[in-house]
C-alpha positions in Angstrom: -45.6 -45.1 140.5 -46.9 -45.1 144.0 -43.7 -45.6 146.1 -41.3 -43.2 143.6 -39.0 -46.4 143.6 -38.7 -47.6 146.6 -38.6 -51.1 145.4 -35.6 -49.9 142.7 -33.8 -48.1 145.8 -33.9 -52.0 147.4 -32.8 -53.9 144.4 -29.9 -51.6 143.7 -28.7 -52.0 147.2 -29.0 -55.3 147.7 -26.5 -55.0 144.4 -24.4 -52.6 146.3 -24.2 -49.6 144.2 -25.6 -46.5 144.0 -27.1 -43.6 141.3 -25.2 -40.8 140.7 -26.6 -37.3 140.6 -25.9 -34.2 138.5 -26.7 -31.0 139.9 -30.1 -30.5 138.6 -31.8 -33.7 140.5 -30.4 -36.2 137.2 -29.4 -39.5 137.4 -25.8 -40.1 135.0 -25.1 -43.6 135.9 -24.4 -45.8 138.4 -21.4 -46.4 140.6 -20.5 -49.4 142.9 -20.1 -49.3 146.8 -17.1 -50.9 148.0 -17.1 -54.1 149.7 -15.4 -52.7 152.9 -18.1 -50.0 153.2 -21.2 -52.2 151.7 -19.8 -54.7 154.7 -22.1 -57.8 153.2 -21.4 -60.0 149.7 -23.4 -58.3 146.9 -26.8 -59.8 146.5 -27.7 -61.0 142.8 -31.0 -60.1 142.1 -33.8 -61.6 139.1 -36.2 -58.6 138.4 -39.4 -59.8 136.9 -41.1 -57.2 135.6 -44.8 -56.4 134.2 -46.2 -55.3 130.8 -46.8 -52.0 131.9 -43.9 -51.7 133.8 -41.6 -52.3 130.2 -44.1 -49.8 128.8 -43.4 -47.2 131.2 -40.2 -47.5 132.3 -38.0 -48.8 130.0 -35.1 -46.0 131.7 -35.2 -46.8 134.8 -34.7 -51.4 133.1 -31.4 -49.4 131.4 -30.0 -48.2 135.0 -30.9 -51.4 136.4 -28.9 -53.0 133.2 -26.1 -50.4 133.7 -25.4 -51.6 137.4 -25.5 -55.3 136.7 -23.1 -55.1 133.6 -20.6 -53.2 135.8 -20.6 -55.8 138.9 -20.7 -58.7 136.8 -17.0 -56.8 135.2 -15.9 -56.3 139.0 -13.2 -58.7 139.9 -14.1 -59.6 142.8 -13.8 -62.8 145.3 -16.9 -64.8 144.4 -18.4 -65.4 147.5 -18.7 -61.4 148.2 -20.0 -60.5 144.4 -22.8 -63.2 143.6 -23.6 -61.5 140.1 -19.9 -62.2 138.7 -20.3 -65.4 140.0 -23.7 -66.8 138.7 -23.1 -64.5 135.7 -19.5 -66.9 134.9 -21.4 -70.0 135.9 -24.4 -69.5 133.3 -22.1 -68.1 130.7 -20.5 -71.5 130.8 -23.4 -73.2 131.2 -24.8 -71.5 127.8 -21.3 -72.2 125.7 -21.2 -76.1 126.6 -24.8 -76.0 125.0 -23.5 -74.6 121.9 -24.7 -71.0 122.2 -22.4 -68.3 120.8 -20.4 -66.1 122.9 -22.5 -63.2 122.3 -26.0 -65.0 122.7 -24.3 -67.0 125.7 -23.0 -63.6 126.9 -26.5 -61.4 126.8 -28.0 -64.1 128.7 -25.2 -64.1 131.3 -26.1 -60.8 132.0 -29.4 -60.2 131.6 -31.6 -60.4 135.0 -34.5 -58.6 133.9 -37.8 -61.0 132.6 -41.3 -60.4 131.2 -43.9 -61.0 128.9 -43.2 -60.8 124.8 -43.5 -56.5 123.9 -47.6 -56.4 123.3 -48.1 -58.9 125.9 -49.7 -59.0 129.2 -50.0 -61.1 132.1 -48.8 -64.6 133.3 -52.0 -66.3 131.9 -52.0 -68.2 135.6 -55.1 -66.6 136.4 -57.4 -68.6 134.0 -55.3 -71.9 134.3 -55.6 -71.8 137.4 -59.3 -71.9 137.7 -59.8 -74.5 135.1 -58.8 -77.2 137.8 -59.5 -80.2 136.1 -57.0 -79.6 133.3 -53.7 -79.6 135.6 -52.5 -81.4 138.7 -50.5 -80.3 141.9 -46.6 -81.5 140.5 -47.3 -81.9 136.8 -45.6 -78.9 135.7 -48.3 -77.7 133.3 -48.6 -74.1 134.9 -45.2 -74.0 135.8 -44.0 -74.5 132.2 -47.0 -71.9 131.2 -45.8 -69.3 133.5 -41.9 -70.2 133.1 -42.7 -69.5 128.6 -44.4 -66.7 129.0 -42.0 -64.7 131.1 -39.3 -65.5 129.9 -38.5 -63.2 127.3 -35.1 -60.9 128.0 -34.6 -57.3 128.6 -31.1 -57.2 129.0 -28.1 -54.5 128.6 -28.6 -54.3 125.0 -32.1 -52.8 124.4 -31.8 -54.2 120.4 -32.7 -56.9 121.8 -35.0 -56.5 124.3 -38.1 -59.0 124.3 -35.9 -61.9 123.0 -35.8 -65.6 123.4 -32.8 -67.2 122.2 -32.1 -71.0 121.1 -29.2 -73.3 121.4 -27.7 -75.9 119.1 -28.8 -79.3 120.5 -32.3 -78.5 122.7 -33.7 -75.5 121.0 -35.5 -73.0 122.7 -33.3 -71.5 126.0 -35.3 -70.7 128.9 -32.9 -68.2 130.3 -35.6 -66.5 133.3 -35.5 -70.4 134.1 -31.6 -70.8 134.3 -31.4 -67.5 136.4 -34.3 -68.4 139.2 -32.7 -71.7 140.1 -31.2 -71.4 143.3 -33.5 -68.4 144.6 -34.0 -68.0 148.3 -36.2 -64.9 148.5 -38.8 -63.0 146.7 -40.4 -59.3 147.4 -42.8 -58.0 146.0 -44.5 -54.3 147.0 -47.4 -52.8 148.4 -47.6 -49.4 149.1 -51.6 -48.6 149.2 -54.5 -49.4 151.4 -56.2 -50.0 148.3 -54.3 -52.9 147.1 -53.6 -55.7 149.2 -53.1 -59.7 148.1 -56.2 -60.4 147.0 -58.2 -57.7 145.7 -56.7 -58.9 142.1 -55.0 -61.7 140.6 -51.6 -59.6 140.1 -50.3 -60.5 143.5 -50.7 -64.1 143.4 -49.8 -64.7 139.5 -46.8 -62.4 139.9 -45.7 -63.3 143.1 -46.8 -66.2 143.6 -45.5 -67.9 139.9 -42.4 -67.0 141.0 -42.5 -69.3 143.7 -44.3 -71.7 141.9 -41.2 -71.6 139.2 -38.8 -72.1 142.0 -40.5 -74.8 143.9 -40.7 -76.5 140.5 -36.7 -76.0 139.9 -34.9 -76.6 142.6 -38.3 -78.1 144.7 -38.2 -75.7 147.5 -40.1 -72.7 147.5 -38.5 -69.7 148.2 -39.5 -67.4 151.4 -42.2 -64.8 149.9 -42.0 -61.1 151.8 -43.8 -58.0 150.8 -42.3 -54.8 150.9 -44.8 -53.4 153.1 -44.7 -49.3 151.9 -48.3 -48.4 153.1 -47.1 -45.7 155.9 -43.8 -44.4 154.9 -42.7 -44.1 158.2 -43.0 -47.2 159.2 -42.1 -49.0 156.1 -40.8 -52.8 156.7 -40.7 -56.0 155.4 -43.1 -58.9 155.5 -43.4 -62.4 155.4 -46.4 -62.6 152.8 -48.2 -65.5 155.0 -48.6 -62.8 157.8 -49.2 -60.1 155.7 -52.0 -62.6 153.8 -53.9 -63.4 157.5 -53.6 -59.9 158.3 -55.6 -58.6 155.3 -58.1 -61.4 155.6 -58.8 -60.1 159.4 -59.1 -57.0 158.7 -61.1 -56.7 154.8 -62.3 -59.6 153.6 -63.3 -61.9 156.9 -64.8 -59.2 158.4 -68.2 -58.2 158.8 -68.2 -54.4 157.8 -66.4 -55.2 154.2 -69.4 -57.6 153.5 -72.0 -55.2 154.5 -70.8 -52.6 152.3 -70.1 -55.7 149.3 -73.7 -56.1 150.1 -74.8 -52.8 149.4 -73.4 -53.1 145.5 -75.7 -55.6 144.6 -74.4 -57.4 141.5 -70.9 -56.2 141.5 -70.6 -56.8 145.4 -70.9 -60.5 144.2 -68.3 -60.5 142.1 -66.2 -58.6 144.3 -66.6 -61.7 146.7 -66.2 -63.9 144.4 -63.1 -63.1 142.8 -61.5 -62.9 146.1 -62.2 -66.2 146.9 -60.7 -66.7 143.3 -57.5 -64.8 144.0 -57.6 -66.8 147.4 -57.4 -70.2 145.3 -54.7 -69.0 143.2 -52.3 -68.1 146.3 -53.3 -71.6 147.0 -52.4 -73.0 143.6 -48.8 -71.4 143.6 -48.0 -71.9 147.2 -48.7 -73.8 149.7 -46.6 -72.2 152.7 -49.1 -69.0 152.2 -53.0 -70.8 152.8 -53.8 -72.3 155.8 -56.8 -74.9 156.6 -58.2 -72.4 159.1 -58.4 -69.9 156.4 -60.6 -71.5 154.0 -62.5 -72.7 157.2 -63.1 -68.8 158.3 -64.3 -68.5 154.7 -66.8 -71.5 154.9 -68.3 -70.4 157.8 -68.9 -66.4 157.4 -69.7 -66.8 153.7 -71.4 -70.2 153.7 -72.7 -70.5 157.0 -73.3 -66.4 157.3 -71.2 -66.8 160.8 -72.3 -62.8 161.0 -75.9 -63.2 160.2 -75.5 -60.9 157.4 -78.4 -62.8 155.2 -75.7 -63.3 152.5 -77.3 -66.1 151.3 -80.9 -64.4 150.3 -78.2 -61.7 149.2 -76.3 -63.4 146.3 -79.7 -65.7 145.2 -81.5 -62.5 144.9 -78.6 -60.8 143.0 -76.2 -63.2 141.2 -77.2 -67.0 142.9 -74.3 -68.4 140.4 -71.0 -66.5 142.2 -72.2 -68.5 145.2 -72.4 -71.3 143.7 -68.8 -71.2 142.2 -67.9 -70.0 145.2 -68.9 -73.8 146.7 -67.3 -74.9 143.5 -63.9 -73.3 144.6 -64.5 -74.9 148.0 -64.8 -78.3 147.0 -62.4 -77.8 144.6 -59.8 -77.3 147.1 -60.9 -80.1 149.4 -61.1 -82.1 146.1 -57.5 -81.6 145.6 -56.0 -82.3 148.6 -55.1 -78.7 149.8 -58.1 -78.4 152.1 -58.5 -80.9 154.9 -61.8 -80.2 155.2 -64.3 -82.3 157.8 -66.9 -84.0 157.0 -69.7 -81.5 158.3 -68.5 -79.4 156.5 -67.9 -80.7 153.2 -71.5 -82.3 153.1 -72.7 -78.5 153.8 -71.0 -77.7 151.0 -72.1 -80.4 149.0 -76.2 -79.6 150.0 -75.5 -75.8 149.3 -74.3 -76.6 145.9 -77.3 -79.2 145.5 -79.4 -76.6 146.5 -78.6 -73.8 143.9 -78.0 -75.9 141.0 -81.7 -77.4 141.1 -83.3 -74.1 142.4 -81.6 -72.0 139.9 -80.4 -74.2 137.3 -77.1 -74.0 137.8 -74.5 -76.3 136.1 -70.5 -76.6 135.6 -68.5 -77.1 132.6 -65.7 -78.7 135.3 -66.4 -82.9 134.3 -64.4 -83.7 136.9 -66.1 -81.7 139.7 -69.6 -83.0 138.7 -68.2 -86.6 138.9 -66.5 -85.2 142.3 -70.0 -83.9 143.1 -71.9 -87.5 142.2 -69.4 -88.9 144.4 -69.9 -86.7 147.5 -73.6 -87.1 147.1 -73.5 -91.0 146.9 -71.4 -91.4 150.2 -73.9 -88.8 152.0 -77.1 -90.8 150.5 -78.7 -87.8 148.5 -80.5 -88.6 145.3 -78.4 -87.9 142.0 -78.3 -84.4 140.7 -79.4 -83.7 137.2 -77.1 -81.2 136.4 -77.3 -81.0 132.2 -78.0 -78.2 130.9 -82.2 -77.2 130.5 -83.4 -77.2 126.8 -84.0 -73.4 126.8 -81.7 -70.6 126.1 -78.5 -71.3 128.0 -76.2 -67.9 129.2 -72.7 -69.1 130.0 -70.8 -66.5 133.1 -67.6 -65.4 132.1 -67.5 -62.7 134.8 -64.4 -64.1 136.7 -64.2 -67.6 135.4 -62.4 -69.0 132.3 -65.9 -70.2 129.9 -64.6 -74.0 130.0 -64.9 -74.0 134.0 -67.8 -71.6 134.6 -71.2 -72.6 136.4 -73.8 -72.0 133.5 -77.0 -70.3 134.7 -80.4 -71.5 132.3 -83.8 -70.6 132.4 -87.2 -70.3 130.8 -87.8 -66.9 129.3 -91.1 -66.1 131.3 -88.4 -66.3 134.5 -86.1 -63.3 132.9 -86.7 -60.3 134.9 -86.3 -56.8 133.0 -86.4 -55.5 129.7 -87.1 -58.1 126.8 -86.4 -57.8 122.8 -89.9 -58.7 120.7 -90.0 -58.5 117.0 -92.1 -55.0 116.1 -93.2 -54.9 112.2 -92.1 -52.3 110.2 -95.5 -50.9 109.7 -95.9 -50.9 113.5 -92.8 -48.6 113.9 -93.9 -46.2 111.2 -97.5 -45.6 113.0 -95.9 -45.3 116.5 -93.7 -43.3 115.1 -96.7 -41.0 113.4 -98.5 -40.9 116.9 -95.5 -39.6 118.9 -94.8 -36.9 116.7 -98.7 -36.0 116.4 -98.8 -36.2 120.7 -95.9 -33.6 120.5 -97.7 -31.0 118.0 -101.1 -31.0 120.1 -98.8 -30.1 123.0 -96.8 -27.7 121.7 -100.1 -26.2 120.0 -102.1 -26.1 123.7 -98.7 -24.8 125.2 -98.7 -21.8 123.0 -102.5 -21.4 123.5 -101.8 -20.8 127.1 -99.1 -19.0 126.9 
């Protein structure tokens, strides 16, 4: 919506064709660019798209259709048209496992993938945060994100948002069949307002992508952003550099934090889930996060490396986000993707100690607590009583999945703000009485004077 389709304008290039125009500004169809004039093979391209991207613009999916039907028709030598190619290989592919010819044949030709019609989402960002269900390599999220974008929006649109099934295996993953052999992914930004990770999009999108690939063919593919922010400068980007570049200049730097600071409650959770959406790029790739990275983040948000007072900050207004924030830190060292030293993680570790027994803080995660027992055994601290207290318990689902998210508990002399008590019926009535009789004497002595 942003870019007027830029990132269409790329995809149909790399095809090598082009829209034709009538005279009122209309596009008619599509029409190929000859080899000798395109002067490169034609790329073959897997466009996964989301939910409301089918909702909105289910023409521009037909175009995109229109142009791969006619190249895949193009007889061409196969190492200059890559879509006839891989579109023959998997149409074979689908026929030796008993498909018919015109199942085999929509798959063959179909290279856009999303959610089912109605759905939304990868669901990678909650899986990803409840870290003690999965391991690096298992192929639990992989499979999770593979299933649920893999439904077909080929050339015929009767069939858009299909799965299909052979004879011998059953279900057909066909996104899976057409990401094997991927060597690059692009995705687009074309705002100051959205980078990688002011939401999850980027990095479930994105970043399952490469997850997927890594997890078929176990390479990842090389991850660039379509950088659109100034128009006349527009370029492409490796996503690492873009990645360090945004940390630098938003969320590593001092004047973001102040201004996070200034929003109270929210500001929290706007930290938070960055260091969330930081994990996930994590989760899906490792080429993107470095060690330094989740150092810088130790040290300006643990440490306060600007002296910001961010500490008083988030136990005066939400104590819990910086506690799953240490979660997510030891997490990550926890798993192997942070080689963190040991200064460091026993900060953590005391932090964590620290705001679970001043502000009864506890995890749902039984593998981090057994993580955190360990930590606190090999530094010699006493053993953390981390159940939950016998009064009213309020689970935080602000940003977390409920299964994984710290739990806050407290006496309810220690909640701050308005409180519900139980008022008789009677009670009502005669307050009730009393207000109305308070507003008759002053409309009476109002009247008087005037």
């Amino acid at each position: 919506m942003r870019h007027l389709s830029m990132l269409e304008a790329q995809i149909l290039y790399a095809l090598g064709v082009r829209p034709i125009w009538d005279e009122g500004g209309r596009v008619t169809g599509m029409e190929k660019i000859p080899l000798a004039e395109l002067g490169r093979p034609r790329i073959d391209p897997v466009i996964s798209i989301t939910g409301l991207y089918r909702d909105q613009f289910p023409n521009v999916m037909e175009r995109l259709n229109e142009a791969i039907v006619m190249l895949a028709a193009e007889d061409e030598p196969a190492e200059q048209n890559f879509v006839r190619t891989n579109s023959l290989r998997i149409l074979a592919e689908m026929l030796a496992r008993g498909l018919s010819r015109e199942d085999a044949g929509a798959i063959a030709h179909t290279r856009i993938f999303g959610n089912e019609s109605g759905n939304y989402g990868t669901g990678l960002t909650d899986a990803t945060l409840a870290s003690n269900r999965w391991e690096e390599g298992d192929g639990k999220l992989e499979r999770q994100y593979l299933s649920n974008m893999s439904w077909t929006y080929g050339p015929s649109t009767a069939s858009w948002s299909k799965k299909y099934t052979d004879s011998k295996n059953g279900e057909v993953n066909a996104y899976a069949e057409h990401l094997r052999g991927t060597r690059a992914t692009v995705f687009s930004r074309s705002s100051n307002l959205r980078g990688l990770l002011d939401t999850d999009h980027p990095f479930e999108y994105l970043g399952g992508i490469s997850m997927a690939v890594r997890h078929l063919d176990g390479a990842a593919p090389q991850l660039y952003i379509s950088n659109m922010r100034d128009p006349n400068r527009a370029q492409l980007e490796a996503a690492d550099k873009f990645l360090a570049t945004e940390l630098r200049s938003v969320y590593q730097h001092p004047n973001w934090l102040a201004e996070m600071m200034k929003e109270g409650y929210s500001g929290t959770l706007q930290v938070l889930n960055t260091i969330n959406n930081f994990w996930g790029w994590q989760v899906m790739d490792r080429n993107i996060v470095r060690d330094d990275q989740w150092q810088s983040f130790h040290e300006i948000y643990i440490n306060d490396h600007y002296q910001l007072g961010l500490r008083e900050w988030f136990e005066h207004n939400h104590p819990a986000a910086l506690a799953q924030i240490v979660e997510r830190m030891l997490e990550a060292i926890r798993k192997d993707y942070w080689q963190a030293g040991e200064q460091t993680i026993q900060e953590l570790i005391t932090i964590y100690i620290e705001l679970a027994q001043q502000h009864d803080i506890h995890t749902g995660n039984e593998t981090f607590k057994a993580y955190v027992q360990e930590l606190m055994t090999n530094f010699g601290m006493a053993a953390l009583d981390n159940k939950p207290a016998e009064s009213a318990t309020t689970t935080l689902s602000d940003a977390v999945p409920a299964d994984s998210a710290p739990q806050v508990t407290g006496e309810t002399e220690n909640i701050s703000g308005q409180q519900m008590s139980e008022v008789s019926p009677a009670g009502e009535a005669i307050q009730l009485i009393w207000t109305y009789a308070r507003l008759l004497i002053l409309i009476i002595v109002s009247g008087f004077f005037w």
